[in-house]
BADREN-910236 format. One record per residue (C-alpha): residue number from 1; x negated, y negated, z negated. Coordinates in steps of 0.1 Angstrom, whole numbers, plus 5000, padded with zeros to 4 digits. Layout:
BADREN-910236
resi = NUM, u = X, v = Y, w = Z
...
end
This chain:
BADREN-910236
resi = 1, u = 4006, v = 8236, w = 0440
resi = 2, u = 4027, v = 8225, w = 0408
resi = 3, u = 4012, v = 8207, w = 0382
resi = 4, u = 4017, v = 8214, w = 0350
resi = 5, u = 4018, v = 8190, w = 0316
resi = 6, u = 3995, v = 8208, w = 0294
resi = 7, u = 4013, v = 8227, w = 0262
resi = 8, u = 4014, v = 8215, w = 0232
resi = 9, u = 3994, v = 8244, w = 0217
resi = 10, u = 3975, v = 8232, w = 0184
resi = 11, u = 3939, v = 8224, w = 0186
resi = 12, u = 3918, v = 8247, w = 0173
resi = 13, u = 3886, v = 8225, w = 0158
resi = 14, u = 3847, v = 8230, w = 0165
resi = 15, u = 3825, v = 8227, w = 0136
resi = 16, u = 3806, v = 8194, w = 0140
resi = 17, u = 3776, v = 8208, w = 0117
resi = 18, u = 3762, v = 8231, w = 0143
resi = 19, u = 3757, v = 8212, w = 0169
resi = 20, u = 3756, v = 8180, w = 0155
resi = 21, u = 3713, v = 8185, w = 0150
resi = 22, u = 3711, v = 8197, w = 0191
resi = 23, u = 3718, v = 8155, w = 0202
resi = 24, u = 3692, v = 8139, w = 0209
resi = 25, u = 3674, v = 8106, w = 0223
resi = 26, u = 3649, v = 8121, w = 0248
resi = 27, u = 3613, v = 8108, w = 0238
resi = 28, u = 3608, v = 8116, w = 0276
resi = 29, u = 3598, v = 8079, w = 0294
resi = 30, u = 3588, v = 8093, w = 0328
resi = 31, u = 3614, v = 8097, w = 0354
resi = 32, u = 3645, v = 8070, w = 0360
resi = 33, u = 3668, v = 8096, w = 0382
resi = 34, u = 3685, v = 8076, w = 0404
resi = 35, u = 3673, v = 8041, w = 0400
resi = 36, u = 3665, v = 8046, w = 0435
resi = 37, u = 3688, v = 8069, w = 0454
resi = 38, u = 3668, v = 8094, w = 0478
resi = 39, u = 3676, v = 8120, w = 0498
resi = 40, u = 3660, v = 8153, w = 0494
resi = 41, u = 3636, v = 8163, w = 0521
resi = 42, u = 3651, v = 8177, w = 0548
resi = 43, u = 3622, v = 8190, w = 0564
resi = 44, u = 3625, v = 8217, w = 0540
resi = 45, u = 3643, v = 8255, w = 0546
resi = 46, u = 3674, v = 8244, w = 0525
resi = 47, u = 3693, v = 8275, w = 0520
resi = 48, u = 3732, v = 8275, w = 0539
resi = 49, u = 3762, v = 8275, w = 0516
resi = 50, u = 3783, v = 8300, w = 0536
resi = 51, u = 3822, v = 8295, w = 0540
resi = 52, u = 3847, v = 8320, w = 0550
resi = 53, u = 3879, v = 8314, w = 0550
resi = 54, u = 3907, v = 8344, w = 0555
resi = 55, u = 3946, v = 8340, w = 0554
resi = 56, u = 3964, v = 8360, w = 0522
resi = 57, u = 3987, v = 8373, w = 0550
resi = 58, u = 3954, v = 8390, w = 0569
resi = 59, u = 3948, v = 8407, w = 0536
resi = 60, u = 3957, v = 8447, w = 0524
resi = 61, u = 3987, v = 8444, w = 0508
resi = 62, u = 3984, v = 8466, w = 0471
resi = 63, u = 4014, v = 8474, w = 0448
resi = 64, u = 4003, v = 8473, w = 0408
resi = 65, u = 4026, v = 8483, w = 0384
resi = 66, u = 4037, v = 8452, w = 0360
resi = 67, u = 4027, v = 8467, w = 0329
resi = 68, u = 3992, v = 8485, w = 0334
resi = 69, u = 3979, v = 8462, w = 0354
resi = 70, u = 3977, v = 8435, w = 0328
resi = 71, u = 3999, v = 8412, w = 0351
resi = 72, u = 4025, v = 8413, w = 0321
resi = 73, u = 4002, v = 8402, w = 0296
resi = 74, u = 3988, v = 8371, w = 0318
resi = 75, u = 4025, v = 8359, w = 0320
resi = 76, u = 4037, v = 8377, w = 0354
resi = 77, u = 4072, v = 8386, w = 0355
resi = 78, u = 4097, v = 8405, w = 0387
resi = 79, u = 4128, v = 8391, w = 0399
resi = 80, u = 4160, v = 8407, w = 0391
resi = 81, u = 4162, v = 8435, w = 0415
resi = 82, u = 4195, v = 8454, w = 0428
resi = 83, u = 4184, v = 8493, w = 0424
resi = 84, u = 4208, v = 8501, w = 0451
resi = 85, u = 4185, v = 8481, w = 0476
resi = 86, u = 4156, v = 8501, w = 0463
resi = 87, u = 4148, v = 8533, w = 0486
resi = 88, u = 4129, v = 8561, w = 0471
resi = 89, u = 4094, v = 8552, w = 0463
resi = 90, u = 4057, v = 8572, w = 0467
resi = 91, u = 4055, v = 8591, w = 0439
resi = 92, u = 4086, v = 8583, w = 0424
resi = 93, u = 4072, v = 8548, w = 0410
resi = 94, u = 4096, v = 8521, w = 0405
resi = 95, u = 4088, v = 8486, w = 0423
resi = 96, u = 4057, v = 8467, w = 0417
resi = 97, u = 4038, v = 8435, w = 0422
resi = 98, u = 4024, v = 8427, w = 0458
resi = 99, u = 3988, v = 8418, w = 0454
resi = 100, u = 3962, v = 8408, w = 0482
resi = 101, u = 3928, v = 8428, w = 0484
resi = 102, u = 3903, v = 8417, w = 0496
resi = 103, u = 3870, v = 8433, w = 0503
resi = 104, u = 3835, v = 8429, w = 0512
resi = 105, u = 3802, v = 8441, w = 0515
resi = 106, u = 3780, v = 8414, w = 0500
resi = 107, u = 3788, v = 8397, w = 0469
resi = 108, u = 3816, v = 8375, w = 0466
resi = 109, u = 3799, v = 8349, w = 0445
resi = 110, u = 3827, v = 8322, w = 0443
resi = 111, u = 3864, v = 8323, w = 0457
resi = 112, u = 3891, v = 8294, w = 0462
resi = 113, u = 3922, v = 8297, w = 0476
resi = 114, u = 3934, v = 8262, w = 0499
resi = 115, u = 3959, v = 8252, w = 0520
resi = 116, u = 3967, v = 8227, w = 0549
resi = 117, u = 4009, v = 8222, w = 0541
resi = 118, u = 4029, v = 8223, w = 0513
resi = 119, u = 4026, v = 8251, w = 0487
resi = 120, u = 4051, v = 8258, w = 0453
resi = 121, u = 4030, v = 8282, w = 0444
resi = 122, u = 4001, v = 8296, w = 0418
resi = 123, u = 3980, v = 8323, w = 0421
resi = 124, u = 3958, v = 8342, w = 0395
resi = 125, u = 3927, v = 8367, w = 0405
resi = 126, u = 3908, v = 8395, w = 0387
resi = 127, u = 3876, v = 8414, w = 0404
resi = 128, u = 3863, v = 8445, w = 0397
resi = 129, u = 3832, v = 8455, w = 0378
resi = 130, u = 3804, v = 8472, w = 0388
resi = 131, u = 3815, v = 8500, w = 0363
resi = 132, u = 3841, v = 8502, w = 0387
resi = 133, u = 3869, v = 8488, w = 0360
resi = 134, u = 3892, v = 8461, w = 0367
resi = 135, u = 3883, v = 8423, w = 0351
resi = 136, u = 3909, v = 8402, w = 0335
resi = 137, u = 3932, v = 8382, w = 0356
resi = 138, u = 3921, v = 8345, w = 0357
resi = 139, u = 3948, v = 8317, w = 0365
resi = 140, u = 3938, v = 8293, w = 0386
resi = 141, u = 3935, v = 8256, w = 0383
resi = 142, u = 3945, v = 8228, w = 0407
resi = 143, u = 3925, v = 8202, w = 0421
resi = 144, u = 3944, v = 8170, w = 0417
resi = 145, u = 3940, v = 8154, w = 0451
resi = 146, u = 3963, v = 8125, w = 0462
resi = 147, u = 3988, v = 8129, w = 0491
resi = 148, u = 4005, v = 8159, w = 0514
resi = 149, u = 3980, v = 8188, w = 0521
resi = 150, u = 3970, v = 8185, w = 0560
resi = 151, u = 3942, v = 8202, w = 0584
resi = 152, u = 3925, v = 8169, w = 0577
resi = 153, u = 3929, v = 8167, w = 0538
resi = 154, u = 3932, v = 8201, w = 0524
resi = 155, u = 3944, v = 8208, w = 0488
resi = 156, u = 3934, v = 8238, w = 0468
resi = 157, u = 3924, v = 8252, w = 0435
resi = 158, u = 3893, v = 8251, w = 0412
resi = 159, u = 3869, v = 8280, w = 0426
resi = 160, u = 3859, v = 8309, w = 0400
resi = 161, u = 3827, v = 8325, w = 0403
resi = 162, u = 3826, v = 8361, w = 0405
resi = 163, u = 3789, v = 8366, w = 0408
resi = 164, u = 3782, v = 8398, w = 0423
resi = 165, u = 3817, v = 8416, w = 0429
resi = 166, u = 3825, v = 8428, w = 0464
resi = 167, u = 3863, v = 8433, w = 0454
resi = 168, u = 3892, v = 8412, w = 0443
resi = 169, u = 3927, v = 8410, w = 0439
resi = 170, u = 3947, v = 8377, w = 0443
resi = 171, u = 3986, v = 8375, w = 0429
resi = 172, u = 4011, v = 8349, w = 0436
resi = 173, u = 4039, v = 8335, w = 0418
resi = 174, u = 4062, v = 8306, w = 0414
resi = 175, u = 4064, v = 8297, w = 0377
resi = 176, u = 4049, v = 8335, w = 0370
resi = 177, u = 4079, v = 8354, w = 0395
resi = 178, u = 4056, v = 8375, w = 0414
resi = 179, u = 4066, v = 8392, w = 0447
resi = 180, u = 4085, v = 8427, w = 0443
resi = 181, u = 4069, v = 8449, w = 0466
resi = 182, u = 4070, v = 8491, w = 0471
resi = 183, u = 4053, v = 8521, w = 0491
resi = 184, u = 4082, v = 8540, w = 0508
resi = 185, u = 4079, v = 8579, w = 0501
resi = 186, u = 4080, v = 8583, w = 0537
resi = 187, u = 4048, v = 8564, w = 0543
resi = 188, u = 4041, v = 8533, w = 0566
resi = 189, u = 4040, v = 8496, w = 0554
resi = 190, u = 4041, v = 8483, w = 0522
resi = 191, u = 4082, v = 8466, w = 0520
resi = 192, u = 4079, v = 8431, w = 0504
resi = 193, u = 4102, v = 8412, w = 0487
resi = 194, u = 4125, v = 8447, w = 0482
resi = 195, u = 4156, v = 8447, w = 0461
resi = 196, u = 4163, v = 8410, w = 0460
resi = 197, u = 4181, v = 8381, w = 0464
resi = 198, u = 4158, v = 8353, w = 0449
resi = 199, u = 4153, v = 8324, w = 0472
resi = 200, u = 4120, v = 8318, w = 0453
resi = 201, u = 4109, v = 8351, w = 0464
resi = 202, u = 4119, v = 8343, w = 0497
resi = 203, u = 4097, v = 8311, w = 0503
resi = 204, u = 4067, v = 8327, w = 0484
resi = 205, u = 4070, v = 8353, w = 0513
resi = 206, u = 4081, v = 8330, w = 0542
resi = 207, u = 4060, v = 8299, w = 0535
resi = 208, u = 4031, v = 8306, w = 0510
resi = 209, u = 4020, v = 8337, w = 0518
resi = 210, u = 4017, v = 8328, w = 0553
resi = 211, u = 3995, v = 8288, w = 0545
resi = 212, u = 3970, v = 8297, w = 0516
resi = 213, u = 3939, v = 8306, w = 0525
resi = 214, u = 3911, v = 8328, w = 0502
resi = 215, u = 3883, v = 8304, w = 0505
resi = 216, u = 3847, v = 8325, w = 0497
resi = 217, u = 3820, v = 8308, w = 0493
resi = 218, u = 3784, v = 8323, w = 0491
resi = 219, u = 3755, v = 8298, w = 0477
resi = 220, u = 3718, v = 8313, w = 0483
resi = 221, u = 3699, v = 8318, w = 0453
resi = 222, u = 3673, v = 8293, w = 0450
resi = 223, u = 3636, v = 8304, w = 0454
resi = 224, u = 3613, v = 8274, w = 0455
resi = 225, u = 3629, v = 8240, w = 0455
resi = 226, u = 3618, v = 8209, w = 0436
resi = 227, u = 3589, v = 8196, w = 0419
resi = 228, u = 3595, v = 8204, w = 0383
resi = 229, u = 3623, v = 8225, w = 0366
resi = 230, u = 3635, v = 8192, w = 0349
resi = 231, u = 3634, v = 8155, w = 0358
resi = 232, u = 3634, v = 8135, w = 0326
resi = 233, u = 3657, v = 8105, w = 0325
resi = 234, u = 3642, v = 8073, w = 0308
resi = 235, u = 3653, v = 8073, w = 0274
resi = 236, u = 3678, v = 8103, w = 0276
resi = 237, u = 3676, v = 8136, w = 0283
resi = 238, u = 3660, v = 8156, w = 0313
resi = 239, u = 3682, v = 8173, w = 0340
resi = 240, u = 3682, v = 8190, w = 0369
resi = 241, u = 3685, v = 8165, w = 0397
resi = 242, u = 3701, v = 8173, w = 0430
resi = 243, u = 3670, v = 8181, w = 0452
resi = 244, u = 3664, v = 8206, w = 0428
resi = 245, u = 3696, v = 8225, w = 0423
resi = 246, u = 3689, v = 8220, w = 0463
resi = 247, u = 3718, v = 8196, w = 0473
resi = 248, u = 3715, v = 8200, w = 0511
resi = 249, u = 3728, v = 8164, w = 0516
resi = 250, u = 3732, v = 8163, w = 0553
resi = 251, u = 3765, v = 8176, w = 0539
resi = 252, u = 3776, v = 8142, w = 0526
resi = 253, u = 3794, v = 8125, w = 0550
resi = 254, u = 3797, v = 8090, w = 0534
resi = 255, u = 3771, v = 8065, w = 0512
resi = 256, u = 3784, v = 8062, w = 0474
resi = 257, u = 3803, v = 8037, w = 0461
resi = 258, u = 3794, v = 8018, w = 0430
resi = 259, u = 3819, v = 8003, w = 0405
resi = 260, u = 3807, v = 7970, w = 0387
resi = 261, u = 3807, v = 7981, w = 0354
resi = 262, u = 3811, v = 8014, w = 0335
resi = 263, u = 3838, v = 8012, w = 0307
resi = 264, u = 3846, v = 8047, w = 0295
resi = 265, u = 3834, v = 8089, w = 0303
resi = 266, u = 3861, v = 8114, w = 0313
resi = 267, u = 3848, v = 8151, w = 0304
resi = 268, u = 3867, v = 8178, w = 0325
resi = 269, u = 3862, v = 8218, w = 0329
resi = 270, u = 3856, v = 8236, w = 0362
resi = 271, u = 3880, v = 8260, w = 0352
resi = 272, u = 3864, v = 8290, w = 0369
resi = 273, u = 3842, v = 8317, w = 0349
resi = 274, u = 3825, v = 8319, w = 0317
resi = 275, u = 3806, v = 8348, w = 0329
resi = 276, u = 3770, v = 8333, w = 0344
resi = 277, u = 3738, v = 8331, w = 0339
resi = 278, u = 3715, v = 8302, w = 0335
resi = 279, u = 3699, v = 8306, w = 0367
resi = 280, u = 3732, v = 8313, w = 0383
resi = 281, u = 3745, v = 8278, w = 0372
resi = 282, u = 3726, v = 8259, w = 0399
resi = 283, u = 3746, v = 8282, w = 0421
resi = 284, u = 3778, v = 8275, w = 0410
resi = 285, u = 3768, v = 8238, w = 0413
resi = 286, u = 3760, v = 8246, w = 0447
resi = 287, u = 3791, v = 8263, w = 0453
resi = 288, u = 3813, v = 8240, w = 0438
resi = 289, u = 3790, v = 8212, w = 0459
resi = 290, u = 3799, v = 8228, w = 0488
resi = 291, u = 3836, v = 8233, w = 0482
resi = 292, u = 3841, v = 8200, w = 0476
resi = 293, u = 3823, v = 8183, w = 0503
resi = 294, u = 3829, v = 8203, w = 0531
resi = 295, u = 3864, v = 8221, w = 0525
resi = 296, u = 3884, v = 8198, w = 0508
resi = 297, u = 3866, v = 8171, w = 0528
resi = 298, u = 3855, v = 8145, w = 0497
resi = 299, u = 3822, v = 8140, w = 0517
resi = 300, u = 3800, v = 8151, w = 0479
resi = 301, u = 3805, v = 8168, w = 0445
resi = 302, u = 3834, v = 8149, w = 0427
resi = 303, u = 3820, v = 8152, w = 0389
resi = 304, u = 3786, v = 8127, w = 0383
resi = 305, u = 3775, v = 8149, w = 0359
resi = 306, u = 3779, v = 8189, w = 0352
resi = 307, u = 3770, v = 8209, w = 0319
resi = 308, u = 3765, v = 8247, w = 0319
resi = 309, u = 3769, v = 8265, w = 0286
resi = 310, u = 3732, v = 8273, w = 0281
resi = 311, u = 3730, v = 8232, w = 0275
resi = 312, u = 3713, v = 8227, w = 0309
resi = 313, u = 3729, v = 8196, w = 0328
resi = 314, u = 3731, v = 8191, w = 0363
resi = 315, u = 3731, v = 8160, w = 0382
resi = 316, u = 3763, v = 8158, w = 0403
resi = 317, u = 3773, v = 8126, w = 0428
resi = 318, u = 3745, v = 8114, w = 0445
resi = 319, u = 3731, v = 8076, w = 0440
resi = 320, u = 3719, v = 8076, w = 0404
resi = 321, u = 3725, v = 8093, w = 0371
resi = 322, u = 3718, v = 8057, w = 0354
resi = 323, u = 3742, v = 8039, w = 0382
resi = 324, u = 3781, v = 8033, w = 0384
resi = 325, u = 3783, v = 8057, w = 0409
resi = 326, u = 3822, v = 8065, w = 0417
resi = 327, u = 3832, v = 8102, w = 0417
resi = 328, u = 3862, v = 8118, w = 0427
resi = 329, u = 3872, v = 8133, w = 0393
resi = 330, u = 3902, v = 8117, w = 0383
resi = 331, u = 3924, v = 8105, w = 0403
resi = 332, u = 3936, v = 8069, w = 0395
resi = 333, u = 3909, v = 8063, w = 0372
resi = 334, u = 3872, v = 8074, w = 0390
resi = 335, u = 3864, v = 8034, w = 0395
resi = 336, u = 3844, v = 8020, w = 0363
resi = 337, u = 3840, v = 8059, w = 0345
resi = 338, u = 3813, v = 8086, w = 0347
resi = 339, u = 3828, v = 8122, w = 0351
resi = 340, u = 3813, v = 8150, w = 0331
resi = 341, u = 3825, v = 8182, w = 0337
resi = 342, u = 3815, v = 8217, w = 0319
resi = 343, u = 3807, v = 8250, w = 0334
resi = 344, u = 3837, v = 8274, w = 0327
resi = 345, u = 3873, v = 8279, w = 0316
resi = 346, u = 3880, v = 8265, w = 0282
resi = 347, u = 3913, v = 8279, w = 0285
resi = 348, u = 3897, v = 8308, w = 0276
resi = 349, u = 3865, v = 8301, w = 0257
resi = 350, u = 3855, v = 8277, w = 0236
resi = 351, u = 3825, v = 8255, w = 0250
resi = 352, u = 3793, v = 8265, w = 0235
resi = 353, u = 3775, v = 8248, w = 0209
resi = 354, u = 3743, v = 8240, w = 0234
resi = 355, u = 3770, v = 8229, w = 0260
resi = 356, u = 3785, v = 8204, w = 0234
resi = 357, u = 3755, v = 8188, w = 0221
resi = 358, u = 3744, v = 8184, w = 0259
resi = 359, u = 3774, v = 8165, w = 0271
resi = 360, u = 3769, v = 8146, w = 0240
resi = 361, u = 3734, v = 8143, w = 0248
resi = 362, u = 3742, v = 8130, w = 0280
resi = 363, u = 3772, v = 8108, w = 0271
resi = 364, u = 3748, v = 8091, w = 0244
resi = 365, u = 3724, v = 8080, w = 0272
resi = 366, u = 3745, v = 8068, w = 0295
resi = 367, u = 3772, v = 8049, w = 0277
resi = 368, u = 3744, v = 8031, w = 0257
resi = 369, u = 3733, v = 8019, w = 0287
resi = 370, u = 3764, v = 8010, w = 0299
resi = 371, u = 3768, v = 7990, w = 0268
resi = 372, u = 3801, v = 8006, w = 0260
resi = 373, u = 3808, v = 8012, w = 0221
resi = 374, u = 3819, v = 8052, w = 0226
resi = 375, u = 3838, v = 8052, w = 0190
resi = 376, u = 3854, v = 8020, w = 0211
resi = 377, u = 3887, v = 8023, w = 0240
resi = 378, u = 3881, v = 8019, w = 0277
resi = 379, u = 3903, v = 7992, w = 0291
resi = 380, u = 3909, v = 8006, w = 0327
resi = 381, u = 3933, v = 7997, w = 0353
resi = 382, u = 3951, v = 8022, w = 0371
resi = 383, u = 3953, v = 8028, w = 0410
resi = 384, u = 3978, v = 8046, w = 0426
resi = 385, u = 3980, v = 8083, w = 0422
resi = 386, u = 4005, v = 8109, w = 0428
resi = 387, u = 4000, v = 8129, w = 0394
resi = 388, u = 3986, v = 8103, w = 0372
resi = 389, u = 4004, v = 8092, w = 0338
resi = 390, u = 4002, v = 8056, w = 0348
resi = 391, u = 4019, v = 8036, w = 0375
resi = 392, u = 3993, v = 8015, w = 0395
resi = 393, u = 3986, v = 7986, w = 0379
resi = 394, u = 3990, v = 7996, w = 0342
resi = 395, u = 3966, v = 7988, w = 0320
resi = 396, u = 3951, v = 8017, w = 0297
resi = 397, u = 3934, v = 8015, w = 0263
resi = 398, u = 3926, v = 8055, w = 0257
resi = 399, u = 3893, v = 8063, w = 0236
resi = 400, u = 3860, v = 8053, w = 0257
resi = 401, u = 3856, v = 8095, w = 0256
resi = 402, u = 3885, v = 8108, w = 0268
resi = 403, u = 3894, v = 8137, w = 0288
resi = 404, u = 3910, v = 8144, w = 0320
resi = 405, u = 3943, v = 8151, w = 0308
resi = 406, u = 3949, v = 8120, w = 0290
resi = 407, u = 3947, v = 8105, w = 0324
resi = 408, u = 3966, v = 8128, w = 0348
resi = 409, u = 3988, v = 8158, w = 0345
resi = 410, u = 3966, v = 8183, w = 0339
resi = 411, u = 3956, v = 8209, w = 0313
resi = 412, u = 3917, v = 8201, w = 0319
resi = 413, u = 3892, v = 8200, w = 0301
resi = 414, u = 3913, v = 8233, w = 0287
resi = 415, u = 3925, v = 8235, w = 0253
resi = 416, u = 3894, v = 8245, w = 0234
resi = 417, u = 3873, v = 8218, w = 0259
resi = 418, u = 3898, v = 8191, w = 0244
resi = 419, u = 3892, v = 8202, w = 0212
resi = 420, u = 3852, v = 8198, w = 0215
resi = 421, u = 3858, v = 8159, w = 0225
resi = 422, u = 3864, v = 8146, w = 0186
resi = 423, u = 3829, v = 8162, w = 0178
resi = 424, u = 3811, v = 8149, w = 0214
resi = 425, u = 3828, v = 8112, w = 0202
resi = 426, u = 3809, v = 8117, w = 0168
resi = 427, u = 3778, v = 8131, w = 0179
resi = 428, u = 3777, v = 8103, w = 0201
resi = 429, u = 3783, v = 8073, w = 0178
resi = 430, u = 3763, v = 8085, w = 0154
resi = 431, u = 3739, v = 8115, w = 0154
resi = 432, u = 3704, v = 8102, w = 0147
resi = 433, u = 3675, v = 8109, w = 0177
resi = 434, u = 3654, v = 8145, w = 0176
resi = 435, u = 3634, v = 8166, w = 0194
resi = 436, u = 3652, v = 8178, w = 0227
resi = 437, u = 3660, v = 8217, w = 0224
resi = 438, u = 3642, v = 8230, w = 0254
resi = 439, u = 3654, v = 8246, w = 0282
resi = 440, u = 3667, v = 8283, w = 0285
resi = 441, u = 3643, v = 8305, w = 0293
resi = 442, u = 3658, v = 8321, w = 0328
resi = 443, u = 3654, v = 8290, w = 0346
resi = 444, u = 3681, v = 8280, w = 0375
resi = 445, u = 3655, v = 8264, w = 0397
resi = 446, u = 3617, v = 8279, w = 0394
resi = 447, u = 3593, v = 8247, w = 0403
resi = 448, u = 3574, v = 8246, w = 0438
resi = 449, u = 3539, v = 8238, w = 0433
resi = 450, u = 3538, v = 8225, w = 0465
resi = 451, u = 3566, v = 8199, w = 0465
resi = 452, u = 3561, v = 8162, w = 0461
resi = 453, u = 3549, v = 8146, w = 0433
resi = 454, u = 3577, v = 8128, w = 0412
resi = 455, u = 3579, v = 8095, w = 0416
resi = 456, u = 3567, v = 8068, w = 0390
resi = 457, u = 3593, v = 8055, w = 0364
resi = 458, u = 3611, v = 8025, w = 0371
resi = 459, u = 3606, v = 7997, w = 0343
resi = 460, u = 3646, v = 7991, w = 0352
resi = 461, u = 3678, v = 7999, w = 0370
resi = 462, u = 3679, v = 7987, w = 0403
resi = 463, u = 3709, v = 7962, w = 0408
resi = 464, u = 3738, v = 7979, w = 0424
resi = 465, u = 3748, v = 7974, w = 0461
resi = 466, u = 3778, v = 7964, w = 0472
resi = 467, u = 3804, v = 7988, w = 0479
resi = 468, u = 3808, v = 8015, w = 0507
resi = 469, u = 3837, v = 8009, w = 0536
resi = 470, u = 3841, v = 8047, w = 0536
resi = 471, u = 3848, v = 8058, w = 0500
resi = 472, u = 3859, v = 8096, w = 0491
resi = 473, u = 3892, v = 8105, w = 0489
resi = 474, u = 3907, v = 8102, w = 0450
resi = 475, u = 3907, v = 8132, w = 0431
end
C-alpha cells in the first residue's frame, strides 16, 4: 500500500471556548487501573470476535458508472481507453468501474482489506443503507507496519465499521486509476481491464486483485461484563478498562513491554466511521482489538489509549493506564510515548467537542504523572522504520503533544484531528480542574452485578519490570 505525505490543506481551527470547561482533574481517588496488570477472568463466557477472511478475486464483480456512482467525486478516474477495443455494451452503456460486492446475511460490523505480498494499491468502500441507498465512499487508511508483507506479518488498512450493513462495495486504484471494466451485450462475464493499454491497470488486475483480502470482522455485543460501567483512575478520569470493554486476552500472545520513562503523547485517528453509537464503541474497540492482535499478528491493541466521540475513553494496551507501557502506534517512535487515538475519520469530521476535552482529559493525567511539561518538546530518539521522517538514530524535539504525522508519513490523526491538537496542548497546560461530565447515557458496557468487586486503590505505581524478550512488531 503507498503512503502518502499528507497535503498541505490549511487547518481549519476548533474553538477552544467550548470545550475548554469539559477538562477536568477527576475528584475520583478509588481505582489505580493498571498499577497492577491483571488479566480478565477467563472463567467467564467471553464473547468470540469472528474473522473471515475472502479474496477480492472470489467476489461478484459489479460495473458502476464513474459519474453516478460518486466514484468521480471521491477522486476515481479511468484510464485512457481505445473505443475500438470496446465491443458493444448491455444496454448500450459506455465502460465503467469494476467494483467487488460482497454480501452477507448477518451484519458486517467492521471490514479490513490485508495482504500477505506486495501491493501498489488503495481501495475505498461504501455500504448500503437500510433504506436501501448507497453510503458515501470511504478511502481507506494504511497501517504503517515495518517490513515486506508475508503470511507471517500481514499488512493492511485501518478497518471501518459499518455497523449493521449486510452489503458493500470495495474499489481499487493506483493513485485513484480504477479498473475499466464492461457487461458485453451478449451476456456472460464481466471483461476487465477492456479498452487499454495501461500497465498500471494491468498489475492492479494481475497482482492486486488476486493478494488483498476483505477482512470482516464481527465483535459480539456485550451483555454483562465487568463490575462497574467505569473504573476511575486515581487522580484522573474514569475509563473503561479492558475486562470491561471484554478484552478476551488469551488473544495476546506476548507480556508488554515497558519503556523507562514517558517523554511525550502521540494522538492518532482510527480512520474508520463516524457513524456509531456509544454503546457500539466498545465494539469497535473490540474489533479493532481483534484486528490487530490476531490478523496482523501485533500479539494486542496497538493504541494505549482510545477516545470515542461521545467523550468515553477506552483503555487500550494491556499492563496499566498509569504505566510506560509500549504500543505499537507509531512506528520508530512507540518506546518512551503513550498513543491516544480517536474513534473515527477526521478526514471527514471534525472531532467532537466531548471527544476533545477527553483526550485532553486524559492527556492531563497521564503526562502529569509522567512529569513531562505538555506546553514542553519530547526529546525522542528514533529507531529504524521504513516510513518514518527520521533516520534511526536522530534525535527529535517535536511538541510533547504531537500527532502521528509529525512522526511518520502519514495523514493521521486526519486534517481536522490535527487541527484539534493546538486546543488539547492548551487545555492541557492550563485548564483549571471541574466536575467530570458524566457519561453518555447509552452505555457501551452495562455493569454485572455479579462480577468481582474492584479492587482497592493503590497508594502508588508499582515500579516497572524489566522489559519483555518478545516485544510486538512496530507499527
Amino acid at each position: 500500500m503507498r503512503r502518502v505525505r499528507p497535503n498541505a490543506i490549511p487547518r481549519r481551527s476548533v474553538v477552544l471556548a467550548t470545550v475548554a470547561a469539559a477538562i477536568v482533574a477527576s475528584p475520583f481517588a478509588v481505582v489505580l487501573t493498571g498499577s497492577d496488570p491483571r488479566p480478565t477472568d477467563r472463567h467467564r463466557d467471553l464473547p468470540t470476535t469472528a474473522i473471515e477472511q475472502v479474496g477480492l478475486a472470489e467476489l461478484t464483480t459489479t460495473v458502476l458508472d464513474l459519474a453516478g456512482s460518486g466514484l468521480s467525486a471521491a477522486g476515481v478516474r479511468l484510464p485512457d481507453i481505445d473505443p475500438l477495443e470496446v465491443p458493444p455494451m448491455v444496454d448500450g452503456r459506455p465502460v465503467g468501474v469494476a467494483v467487488q460486492h460482497l454480501v452477507r446475511d448477518n451484519p458486517l460490523k467492521m471490514v479490513a482489506f490485508t495482504w500477505e505480498r506486495p501491493v501498489d494499491a488503495s481501495m475505498l468502500l461504501r455500504a448500503r443503507n437500510g433504506d436501501g441507498s448507497w453510503g458515501e465512499w470511504t478511502k481507506l487508511a494504511p497501517v504503517h507496519a515495518d517490513g515486506t508483507p508475508s503470511p507471517e506479518h500481514p499488512m493492511g488498512t485501518e478497518p471501518v465499521w459499518v455497523g449493521d450493513a449486510t452489503e458493500v462495495q470495495v474499489a481499487m486504484t493506483d493513485h485513484g486509476l480504477a479498473i475499466p471494466a464492461a457487461e458485453p451485450a451478449a451476456g456472460g462475464l464481466v471483461e476487465l481491464g477492456i479498452g487499454t493499454a495501461s500497465t498500471v491497470i494491468k498489475t492492479l488486475l494481475t497482482v492486486a486483485l488476486g493478494a488483498v483480502k476483505a477482512t470482516l470482522i464481527s465483535p459480539e455485543s456485550l451483555l454483562s461484563l465487568g463490575s462497574s460501567l467505569l473504573s476511575p483512575l486515581l487522580g484522573g478520569p474514569s475509563v473503561v478498562a479492558r475486562a470491561q470493554w471484554g478484552a478476551d486476552e488469551s488473544v495476546r500472545c506476548s507480556q508488554p513491554t515497558f519503556s523507562p520513562a514517558i517523554r511525550g503523547a502521540i494522538v492518532h485517528h482510527t480512520a474508520g466511521n463516524n457513524d456509531y453509537t456509544p454503546a457500539q464503541s466498545a465494539e469497535i474497540v473490540r474489533g479493532i482489538y481483534a484486528y490487530h492482535a490476531r490478523t496482523l499478528r501485533w500479539c494486542d491493541i496497538g493504541y494505549n489509549a482510545l477516545v470515542d466521540k461521545y467523550g468515553q475513553i477506552f483503555e487500550g494496551a494491556f499492563g496499566g493506564l498509569d504505566r510506560n507501557v509500549e504500543g505499537t502506534h507509531t512506528g520508530g517512535f512507540n518506546k518512551s510515548t503513550v498513543g491516544v487515538s480517536m474513534i473515527g475519520n477526521l478526514d471527514q469530521a471534525a472531532p467532537s467537542a466531548a471527544m476533545v476535552s477527553a483526550v485532553a482529559r486524559f492527556l492531563r493525567w497521564r503526562l502529569n504523572r509522567a512529569g513531562v511539561n505538555p506546553a514542553g518538546t519530547a526529546q525522542l530518539t528514533a529507531e529504524s522504520f521504513s516510513d518514518s521522517k527520521f533516520r534511526a538514530g536522530a534525535q527529535t524535539d517535536l511538541p510533547a503533544i504531537s500527532g502521528h504525522r509529525d512522526y511518520n508519513n502519514t495523514s493521521c490523526p486526519g486534517e481536522l484531528g490535527y487541527s484539534a491538537l493546538g486546543p488539547i496542548r492548551a487545555m492541557v497546560a492550563g485548564a483549571a480542574p471541574e466536575a467530570e461530565t458524566p457519561p453518555p447515557s447509552q452505555a457501551p458496557v452495562p455493569s454485572d452485578p455479579s462480577a468481582s468487586p474492584a479492587p482497592e486503590p493503590s497508594a502508588s505505581p508499582a515500579p516497572e519490570p524489566s522489559a519483555s524478550p518478545a516485544p510486538p512488531v512496530s507499527r
